[in-house]
C-alpha positions as CSV (number, residue, x, y, z in Angstrom):
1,X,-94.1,-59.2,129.0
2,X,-96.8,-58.1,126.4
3,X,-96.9,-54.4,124.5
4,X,-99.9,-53.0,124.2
5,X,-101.0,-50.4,121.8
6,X,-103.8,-47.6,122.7
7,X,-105.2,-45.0,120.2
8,X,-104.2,-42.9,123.4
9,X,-103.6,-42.8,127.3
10,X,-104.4,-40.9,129.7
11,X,-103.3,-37.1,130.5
12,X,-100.6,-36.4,128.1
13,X,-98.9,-39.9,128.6
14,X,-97.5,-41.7,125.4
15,X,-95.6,-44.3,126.8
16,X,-96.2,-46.1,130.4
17,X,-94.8,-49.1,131.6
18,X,-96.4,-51.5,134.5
19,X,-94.1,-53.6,136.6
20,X,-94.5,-55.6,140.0
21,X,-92.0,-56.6,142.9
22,X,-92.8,-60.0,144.3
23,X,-90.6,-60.7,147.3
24,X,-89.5,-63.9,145.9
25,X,-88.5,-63.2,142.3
26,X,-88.2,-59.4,142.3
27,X,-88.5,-56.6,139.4
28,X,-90.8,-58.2,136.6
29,X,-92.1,-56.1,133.8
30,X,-96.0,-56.9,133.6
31,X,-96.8,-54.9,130.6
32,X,-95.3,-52.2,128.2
33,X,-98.2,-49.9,127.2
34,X,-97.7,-47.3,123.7
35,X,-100.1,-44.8,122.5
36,X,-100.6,-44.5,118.3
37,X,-102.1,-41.2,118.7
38,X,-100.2,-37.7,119.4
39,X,-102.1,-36.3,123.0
40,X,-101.4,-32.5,121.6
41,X,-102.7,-33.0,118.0
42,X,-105.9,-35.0,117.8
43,X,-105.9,-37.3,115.1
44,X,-102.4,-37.1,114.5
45,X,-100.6,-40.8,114.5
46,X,-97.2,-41.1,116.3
47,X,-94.4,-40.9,113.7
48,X,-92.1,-44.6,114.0
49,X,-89.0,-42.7,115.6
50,X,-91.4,-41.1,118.4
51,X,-92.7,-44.4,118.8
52,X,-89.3,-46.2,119.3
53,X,-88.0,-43.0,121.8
54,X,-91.0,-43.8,123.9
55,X,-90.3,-47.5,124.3
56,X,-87.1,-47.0,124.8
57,X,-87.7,-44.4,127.9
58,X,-90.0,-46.6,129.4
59,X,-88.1,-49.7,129.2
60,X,-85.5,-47.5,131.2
61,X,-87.9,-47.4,134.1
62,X,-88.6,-51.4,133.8
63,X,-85.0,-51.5,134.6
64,X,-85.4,-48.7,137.3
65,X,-82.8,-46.4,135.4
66,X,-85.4,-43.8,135.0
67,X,-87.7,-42.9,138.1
């Protein structure tokens, strides 16, 4: 699956992840999407531990731990 890195996304969203059930192979990830910029301070880049936090909670709902 790719990561993809926005300046930001939408609402107050930092991290999202896209995934797809085909009835013949099941769960697949499609994409893995992080923002660089904080959503409550404009201009303000994402500090590296926020960052790894926020891919590690959305790779949590790729594997449906999180709903």
């Amino acid at each position: 699956f790719s990561v993809r890195w926005s300046y930001s996304l939408r609402g107050r969203q930092i991290g999202l992840a896209r995934t797809q059930s085909p009835p013949d192979t099941g769960l697949e990830v499609v994409e893995l999407q992080l923002a660089t910029h904080s959503t409550y301070r404009q201009n303000q880049v994402i500090d590296t531990q926020q960052v790894r936090l926020t891919a590690a909670h959305e790779m949590g709902h790729t594997l449906e731990i999180l709903m």
